[in-house]
C-alpha positions as a Markdown table, in Angstrom:
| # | Residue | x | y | z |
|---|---|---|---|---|
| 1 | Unk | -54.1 | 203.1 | -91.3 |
| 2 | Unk | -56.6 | 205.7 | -92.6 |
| 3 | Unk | -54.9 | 205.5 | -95.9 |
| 4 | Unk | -54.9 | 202.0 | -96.1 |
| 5 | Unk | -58.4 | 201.9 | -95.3 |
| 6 | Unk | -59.5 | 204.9 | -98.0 |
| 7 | Unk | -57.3 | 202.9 | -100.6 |
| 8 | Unk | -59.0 | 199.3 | -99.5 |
| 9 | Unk | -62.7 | 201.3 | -100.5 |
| 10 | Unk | -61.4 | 203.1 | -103.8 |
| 11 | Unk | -60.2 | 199.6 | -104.8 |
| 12 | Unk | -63.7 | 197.7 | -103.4 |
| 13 | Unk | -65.3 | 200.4 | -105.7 |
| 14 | Unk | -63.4 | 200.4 | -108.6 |
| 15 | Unk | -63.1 | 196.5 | -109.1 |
| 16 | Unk | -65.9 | 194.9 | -106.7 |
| 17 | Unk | -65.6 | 192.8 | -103.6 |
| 18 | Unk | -67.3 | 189.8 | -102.8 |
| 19 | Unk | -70.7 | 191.0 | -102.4 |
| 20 | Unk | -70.8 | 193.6 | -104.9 |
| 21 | Unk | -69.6 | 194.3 | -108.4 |
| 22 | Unk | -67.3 | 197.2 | -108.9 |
| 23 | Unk | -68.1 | 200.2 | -110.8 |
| 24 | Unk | -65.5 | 199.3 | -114.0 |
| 25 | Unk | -67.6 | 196.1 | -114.4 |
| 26 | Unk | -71.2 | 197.8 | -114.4 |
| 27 | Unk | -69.9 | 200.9 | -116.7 |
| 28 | Unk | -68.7 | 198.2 | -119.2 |
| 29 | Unk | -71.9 | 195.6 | -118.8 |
| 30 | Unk | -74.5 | 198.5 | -119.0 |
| 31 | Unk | -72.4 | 199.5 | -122.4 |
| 32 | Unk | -72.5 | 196.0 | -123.6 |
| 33 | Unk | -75.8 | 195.6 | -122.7 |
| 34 | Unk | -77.0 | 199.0 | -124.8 |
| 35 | Unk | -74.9 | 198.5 | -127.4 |
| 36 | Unk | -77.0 | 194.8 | -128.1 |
| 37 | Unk | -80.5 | 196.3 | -126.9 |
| 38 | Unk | -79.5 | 199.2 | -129.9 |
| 39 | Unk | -78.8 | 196.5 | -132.5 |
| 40 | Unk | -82.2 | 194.9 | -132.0 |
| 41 | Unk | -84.1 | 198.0 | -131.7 |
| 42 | Unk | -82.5 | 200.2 | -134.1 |
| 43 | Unk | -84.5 | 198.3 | -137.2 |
| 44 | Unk | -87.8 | 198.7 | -135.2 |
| 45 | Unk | -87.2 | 202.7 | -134.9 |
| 46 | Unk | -86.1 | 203.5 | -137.7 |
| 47 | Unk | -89.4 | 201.2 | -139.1 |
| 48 | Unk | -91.7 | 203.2 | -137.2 |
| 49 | Unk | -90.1 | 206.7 | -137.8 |
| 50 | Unk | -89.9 | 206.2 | -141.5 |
| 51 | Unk | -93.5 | 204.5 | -142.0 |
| 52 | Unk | -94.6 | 208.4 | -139.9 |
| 53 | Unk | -92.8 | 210.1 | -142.8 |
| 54 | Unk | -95.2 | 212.0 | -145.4 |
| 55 | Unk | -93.5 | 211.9 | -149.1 |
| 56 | Unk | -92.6 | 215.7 | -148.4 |
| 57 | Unk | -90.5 | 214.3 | -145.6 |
| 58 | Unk | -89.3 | 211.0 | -147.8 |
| 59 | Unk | -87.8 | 213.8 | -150.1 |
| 60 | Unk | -86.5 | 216.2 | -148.1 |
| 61 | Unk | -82.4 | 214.7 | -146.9 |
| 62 | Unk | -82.9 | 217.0 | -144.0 |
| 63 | Unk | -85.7 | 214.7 | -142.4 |
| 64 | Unk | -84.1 | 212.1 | -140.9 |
| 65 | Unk | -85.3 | 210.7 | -137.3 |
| 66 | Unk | -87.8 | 213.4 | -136.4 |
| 67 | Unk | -90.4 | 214.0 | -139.2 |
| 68 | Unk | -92.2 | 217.2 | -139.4 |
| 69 | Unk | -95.6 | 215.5 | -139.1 |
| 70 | Unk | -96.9 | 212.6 | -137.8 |
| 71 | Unk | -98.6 | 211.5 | -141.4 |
| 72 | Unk | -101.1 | 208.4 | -140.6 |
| 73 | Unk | -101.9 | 207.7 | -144.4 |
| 74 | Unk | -99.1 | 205.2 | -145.2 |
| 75 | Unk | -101.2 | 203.0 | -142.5 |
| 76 | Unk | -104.2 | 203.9 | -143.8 |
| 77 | Unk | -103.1 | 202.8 | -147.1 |
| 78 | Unk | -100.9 | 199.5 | -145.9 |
| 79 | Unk | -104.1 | 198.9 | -144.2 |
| 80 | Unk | -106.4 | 199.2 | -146.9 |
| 81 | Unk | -103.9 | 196.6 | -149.3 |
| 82 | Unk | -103.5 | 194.8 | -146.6 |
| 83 | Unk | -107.2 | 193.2 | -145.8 |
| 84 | Unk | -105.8 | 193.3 | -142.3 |
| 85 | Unk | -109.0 | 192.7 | -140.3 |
| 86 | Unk | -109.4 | 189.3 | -142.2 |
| 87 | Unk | -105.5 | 188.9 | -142.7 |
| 88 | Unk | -105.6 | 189.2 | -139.0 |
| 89 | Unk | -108.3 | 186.4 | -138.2 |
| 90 | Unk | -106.8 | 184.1 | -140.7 |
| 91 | Unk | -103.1 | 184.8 | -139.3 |
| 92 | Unk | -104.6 | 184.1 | -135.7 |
| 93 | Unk | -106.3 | 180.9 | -137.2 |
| 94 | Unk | -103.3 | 179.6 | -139.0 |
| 95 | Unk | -101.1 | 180.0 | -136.0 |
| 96 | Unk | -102.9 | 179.8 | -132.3 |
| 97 | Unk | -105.0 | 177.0 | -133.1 |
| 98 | Unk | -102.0 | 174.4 | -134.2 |
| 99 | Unk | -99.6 | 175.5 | -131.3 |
| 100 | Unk | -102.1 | 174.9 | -128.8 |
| 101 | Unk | -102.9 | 171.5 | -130.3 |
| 102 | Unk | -99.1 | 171.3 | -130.4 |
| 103 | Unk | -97.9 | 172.1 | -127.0 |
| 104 | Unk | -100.5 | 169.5 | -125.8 |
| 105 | Unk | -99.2 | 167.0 | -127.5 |
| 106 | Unk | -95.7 | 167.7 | -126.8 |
| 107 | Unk | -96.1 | 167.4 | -123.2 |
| 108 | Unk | -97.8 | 164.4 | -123.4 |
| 109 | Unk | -94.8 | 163.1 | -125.4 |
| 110 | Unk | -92.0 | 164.4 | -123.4 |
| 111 | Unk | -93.9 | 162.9 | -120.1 |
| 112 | Unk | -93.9 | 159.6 | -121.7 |
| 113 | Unk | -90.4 | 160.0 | -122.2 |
| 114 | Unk | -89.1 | 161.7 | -119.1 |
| 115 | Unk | -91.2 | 159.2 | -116.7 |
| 116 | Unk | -91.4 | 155.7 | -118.2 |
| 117 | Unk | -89.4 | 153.2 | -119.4 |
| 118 | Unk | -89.9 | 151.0 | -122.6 |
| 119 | Unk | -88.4 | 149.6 | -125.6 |
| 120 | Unk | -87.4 | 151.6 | -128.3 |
| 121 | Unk | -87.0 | 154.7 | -126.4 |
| 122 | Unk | -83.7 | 155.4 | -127.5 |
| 123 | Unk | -84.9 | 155.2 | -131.4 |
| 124 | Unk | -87.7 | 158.0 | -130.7 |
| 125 | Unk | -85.3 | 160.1 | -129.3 |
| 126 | Unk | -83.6 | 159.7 | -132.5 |
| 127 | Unk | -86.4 | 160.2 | -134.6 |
| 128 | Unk | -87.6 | 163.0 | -132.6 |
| 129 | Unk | -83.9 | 164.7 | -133.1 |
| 130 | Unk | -84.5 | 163.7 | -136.7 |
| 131 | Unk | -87.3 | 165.8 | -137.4 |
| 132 | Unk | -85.5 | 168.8 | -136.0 |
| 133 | Unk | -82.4 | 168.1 | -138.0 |
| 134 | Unk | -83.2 | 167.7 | -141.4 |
| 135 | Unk | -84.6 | 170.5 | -143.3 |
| 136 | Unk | -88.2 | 170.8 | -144.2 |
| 137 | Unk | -87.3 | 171.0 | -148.0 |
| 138 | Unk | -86.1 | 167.7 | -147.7 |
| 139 | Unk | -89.3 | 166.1 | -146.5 |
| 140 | Unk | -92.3 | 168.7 | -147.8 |
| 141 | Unk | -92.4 | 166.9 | -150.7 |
| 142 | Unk | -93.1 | 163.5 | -149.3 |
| 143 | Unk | -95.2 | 165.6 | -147.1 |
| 144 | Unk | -97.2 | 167.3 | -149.8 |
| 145 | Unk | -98.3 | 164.0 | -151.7 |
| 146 | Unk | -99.0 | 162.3 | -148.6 |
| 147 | Unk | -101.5 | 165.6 | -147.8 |
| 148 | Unk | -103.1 | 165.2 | -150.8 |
| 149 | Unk | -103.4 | 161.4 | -150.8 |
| 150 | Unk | -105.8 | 162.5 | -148.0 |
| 151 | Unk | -107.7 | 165.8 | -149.4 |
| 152 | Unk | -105.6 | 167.9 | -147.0 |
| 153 | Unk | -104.2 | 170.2 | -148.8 |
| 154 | Unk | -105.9 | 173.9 | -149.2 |
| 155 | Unk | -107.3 | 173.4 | -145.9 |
| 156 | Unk | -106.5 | 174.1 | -142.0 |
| 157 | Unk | -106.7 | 170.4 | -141.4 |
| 158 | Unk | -102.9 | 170.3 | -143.3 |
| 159 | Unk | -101.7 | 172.2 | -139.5 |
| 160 | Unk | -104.1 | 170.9 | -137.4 |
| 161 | Unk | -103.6 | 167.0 | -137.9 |
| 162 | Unk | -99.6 | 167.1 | -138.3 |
| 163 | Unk | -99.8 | 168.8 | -134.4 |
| 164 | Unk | -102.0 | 166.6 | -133.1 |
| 165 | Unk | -100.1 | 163.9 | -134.1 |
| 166 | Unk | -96.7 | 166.1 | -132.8 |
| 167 | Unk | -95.7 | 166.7 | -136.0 |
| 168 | Unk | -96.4 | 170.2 | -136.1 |
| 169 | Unk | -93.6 | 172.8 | -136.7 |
| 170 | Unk | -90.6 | 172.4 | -134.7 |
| 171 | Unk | -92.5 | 170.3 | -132.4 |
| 172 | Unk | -88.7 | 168.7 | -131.4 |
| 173 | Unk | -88.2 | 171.5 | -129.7 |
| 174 | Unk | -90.8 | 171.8 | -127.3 |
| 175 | Unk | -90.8 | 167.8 | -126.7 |
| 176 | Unk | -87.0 | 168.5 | -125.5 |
| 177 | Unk | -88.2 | 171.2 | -123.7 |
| 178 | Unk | -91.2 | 168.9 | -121.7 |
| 179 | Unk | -88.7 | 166.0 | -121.3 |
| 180 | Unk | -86.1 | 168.1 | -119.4 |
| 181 | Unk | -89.2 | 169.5 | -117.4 |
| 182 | Unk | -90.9 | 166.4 | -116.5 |
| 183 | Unk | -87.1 | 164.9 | -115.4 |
| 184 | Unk | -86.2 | 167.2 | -113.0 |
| 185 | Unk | -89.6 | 166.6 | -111.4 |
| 186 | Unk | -89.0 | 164.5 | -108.2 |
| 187 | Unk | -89.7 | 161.0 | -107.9 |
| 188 | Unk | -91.0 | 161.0 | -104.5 |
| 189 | Unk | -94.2 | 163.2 | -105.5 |
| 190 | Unk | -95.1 | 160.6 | -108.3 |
| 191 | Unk | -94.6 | 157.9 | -105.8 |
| 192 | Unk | -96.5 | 159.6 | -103.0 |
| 193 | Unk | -99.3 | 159.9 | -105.2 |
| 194 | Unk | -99.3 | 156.4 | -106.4 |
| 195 | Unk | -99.4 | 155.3 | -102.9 |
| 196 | Unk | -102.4 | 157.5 | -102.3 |
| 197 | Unk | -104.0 | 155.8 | -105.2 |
| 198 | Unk | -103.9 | 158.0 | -108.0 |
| 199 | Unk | -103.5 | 156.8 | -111.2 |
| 200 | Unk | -101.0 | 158.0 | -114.2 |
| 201 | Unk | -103.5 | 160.9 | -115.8 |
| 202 | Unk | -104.4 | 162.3 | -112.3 |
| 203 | Unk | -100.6 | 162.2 | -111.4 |
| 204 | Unk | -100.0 | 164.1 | -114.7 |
| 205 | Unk | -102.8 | 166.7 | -114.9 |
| 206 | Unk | -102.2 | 167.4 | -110.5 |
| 207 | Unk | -98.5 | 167.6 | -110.5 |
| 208 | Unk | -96.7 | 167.6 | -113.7 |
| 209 | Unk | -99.1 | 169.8 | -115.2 |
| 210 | Unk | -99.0 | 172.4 | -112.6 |
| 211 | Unk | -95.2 | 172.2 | -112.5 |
| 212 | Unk | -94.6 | 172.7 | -115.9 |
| 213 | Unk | -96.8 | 176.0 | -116.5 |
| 214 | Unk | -93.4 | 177.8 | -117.6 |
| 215 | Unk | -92.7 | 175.2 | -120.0 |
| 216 | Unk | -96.6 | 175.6 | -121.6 |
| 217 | Unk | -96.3 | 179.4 | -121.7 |
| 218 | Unk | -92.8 | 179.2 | -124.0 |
| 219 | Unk | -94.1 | 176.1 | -125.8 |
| 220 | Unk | -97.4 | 178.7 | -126.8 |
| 221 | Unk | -95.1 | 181.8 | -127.4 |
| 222 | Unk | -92.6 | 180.0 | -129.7 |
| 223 | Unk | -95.4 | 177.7 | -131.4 |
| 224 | Unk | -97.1 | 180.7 | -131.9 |
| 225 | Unk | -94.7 | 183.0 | -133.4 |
| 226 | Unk | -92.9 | 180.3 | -135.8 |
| 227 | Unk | -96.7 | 179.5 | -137.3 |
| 228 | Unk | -97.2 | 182.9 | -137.8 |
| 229 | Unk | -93.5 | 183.5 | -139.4 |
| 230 | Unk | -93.5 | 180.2 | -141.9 |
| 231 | Unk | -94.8 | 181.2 | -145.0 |
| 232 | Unk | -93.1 | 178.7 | -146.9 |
| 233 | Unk | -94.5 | 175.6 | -145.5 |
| 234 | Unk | -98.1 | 177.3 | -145.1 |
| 235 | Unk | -98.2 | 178.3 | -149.1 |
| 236 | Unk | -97.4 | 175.0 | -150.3 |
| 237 | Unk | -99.7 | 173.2 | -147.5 |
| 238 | Unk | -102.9 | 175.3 | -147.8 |
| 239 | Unk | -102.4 | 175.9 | -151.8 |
| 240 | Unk | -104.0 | 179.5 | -151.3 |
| 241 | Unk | -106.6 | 178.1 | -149.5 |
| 242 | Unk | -106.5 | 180.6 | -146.4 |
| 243 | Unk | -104.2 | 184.1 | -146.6 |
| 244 | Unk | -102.3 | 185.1 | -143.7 |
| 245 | Unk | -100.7 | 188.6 | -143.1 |
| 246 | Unk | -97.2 | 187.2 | -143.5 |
| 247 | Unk | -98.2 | 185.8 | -147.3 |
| 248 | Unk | -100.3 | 189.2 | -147.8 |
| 249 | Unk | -96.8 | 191.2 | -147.0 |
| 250 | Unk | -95.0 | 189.4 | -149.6 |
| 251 | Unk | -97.3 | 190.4 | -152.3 |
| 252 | Unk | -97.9 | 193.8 | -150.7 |
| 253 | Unk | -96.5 | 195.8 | -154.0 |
| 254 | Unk | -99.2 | 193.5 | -156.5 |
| 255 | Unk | -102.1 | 194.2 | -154.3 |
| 256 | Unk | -100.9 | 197.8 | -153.8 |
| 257 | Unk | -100.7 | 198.9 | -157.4 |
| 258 | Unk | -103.8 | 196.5 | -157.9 |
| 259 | Unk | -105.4 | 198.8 | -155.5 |
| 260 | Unk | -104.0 | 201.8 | -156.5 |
| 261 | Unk | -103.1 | 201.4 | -160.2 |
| 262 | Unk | -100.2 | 203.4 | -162.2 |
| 263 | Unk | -101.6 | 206.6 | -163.7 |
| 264 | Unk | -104.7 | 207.1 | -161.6 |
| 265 | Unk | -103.2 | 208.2 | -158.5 |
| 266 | Unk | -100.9 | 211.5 | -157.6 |
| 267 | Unk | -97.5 | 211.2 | -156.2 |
| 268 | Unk | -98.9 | 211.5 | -153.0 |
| 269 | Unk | -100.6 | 208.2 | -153.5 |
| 270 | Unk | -97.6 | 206.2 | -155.2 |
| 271 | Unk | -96.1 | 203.7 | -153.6 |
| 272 | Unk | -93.4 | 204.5 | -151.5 |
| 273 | Unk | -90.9 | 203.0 | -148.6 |
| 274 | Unk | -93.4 | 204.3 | -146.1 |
| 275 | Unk | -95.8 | 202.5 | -147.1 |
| 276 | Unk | -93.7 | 199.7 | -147.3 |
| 277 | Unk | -92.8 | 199.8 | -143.9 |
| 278 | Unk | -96.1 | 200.6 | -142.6 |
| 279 | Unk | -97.1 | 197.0 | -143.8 |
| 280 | Unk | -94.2 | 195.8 | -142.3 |
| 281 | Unk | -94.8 | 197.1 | -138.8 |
| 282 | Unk | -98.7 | 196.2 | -138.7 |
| 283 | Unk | -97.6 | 192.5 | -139.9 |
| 284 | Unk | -95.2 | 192.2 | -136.2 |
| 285 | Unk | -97.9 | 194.6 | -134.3 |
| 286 | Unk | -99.7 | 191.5 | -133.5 |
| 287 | Unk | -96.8 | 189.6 | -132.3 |
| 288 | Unk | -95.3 | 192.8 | -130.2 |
| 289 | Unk | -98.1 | 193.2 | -129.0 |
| 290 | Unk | -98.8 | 189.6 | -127.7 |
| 291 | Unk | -95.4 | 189.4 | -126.0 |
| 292 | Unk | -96.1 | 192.7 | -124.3 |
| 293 | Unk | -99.4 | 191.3 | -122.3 |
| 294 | Unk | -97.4 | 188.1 | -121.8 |
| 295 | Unk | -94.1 | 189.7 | -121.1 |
| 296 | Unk | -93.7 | 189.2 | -117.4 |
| 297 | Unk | -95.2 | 185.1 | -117.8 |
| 298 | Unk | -92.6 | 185.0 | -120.7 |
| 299 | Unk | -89.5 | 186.2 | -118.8 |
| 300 | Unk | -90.3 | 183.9 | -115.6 |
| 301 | Unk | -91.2 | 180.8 | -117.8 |
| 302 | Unk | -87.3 | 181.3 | -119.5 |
| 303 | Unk | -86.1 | 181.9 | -116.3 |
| 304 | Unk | -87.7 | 178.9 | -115.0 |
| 305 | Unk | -87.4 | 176.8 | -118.1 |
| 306 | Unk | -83.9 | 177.4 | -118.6 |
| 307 | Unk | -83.8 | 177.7 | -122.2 |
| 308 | Unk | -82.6 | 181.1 | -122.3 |
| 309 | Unk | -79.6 | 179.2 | -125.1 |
| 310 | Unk | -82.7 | 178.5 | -127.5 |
């Protein structure tokens, strides 16, 4: 009996039971789990170590995650090329203000669709899907002639306007994203409140609203980060008009030799990977460090959202 009962707990603690998970399954999820948090990270480490490296330690095959110093002048020189207070404020400009015109008018939209009923709705679903669908390179030109047709172009007014009309980038997303929110809302609260007297904006803005807080947050963090990411669209559209830190990065080597011309400087001051990478890691500083302070909102709203497949 007693070693039926030992042999019952070595098996409940090998393989799990119905309460618990065994120790073979933790050993191999916590290894799985590691072995993906590695592939993600490994880039940003080995980022930050080399753009710590001083050219003595770029040169030397000895030096390869631990540098002998802690040199600061590749980001005082990424820095310097960079413009990055004004890169910064444009970058911020660029993307914060059209996401949060954008998420507005996605959840307008996807309450519209969630709680009414009309004709047509079937088509905007389709056109909505369409948007997301086709590539942008198929429509910027159309886009771009249209723009200018207007005197858009080379200003902010080419992000602004396309959101507030929910047009902005990848606004089919978040519209999906409102629309499954708004639908699992129930009924009886919108009918309560009708029957109270309240009318469709004060039923929106006292209990969808509230309920779909997670929804806003990931709408913001996604808007945010794609705006800042899309160079592409952004060049064409603003014509050079405004200069984020993403379009500053990808002429980082002209503006550093500009800045630091062949034949006047000493090796020390070439350019380097360091430096390189130092540019790199302040252009995602901002976004690190804005899902940091939001990191706790962020991981409740995806829990809550359910969009962790997106």
């Amino acid at each position: 009996m007693i070693k039926r009962f030992n042999q019952d707990q070595i098996k409940s603690f090998l393989f799990g039971n119905r309460v618990s998970y065994g120790l073979i399954f933790n050993v191999i999820l916590y290894l799985l789990l590691i072995a993906i948090g590695f592939i993600y990270l490994y880039p940003l480490l080995f980022m930050f170590v080399t753009s710590m490296k001083s050219p003595g330690d770029l040169l030397n095959p000895m030096v390869q995650w631990i540098p002998t110093e802690f040199y600061a002048g590749n980001y005082q020189k990424a820095y310097q090329v960079l413009d990055y207070p004004s890169k910064v404020a444009s970058s911020i400009l660029i993307s914060l203000v059209p996401s949060l015109f954008q998420t507005a008018v996605c959840s307008l939209v996807g309450y519209g669709l969630a709680r009414y009923r009309f004709p047509g709705k079937k088509l905007i679903f389709a056109l909505i899907l369409a948007t997301f669908i086709i590539p942008a390179q198929n429509t910027v030109i159309p886009q771009m002639l249209t723009y200018r047709e207007f005197g858009l172009l080379g200003n902010i007014y080419s992000l602004i306007l396309p959101a507030i009309a929910g047009q902005g980038f990848k606004s089919a997303i978040f519209i999906l994203i409102f629309y499954q929110t708004f639908l699992s809302l129930p009924k009886a609260l919108e009918e309560a409140a009708r029957l109270d007297g309240a009318s469709s904006f004060q039923i929106f803005f006292r209990i969808a609203l509230p309920a779909a807080v997670p929804a806003y947050i990931i709408s913001i963090i996604f808007s945010t980060v794609w705006y800042w990411n899309e160079t592409y669209l952004t060049v064409i559209f603003l014509e050079g008009g405004i200069q984020s830190l993403p379009m500053q990065l990808s002429k980082f080597v002209q503006a550093y030799e500009n800045l630091y011309p062949p034949g006047t400087v000493n090796i020390f001051d070439r350019l380097n990977e360091a430096v390189k990478l130092s540019g790199t890691f302040l252009n995602i500083l901002p976004l690190l460090l804005l899902y940091f302070v939001l990191q706790k909102w962020f991981v409740e709203s995806v829990e809550r959202s359910g969009i962790a497949g997106e």
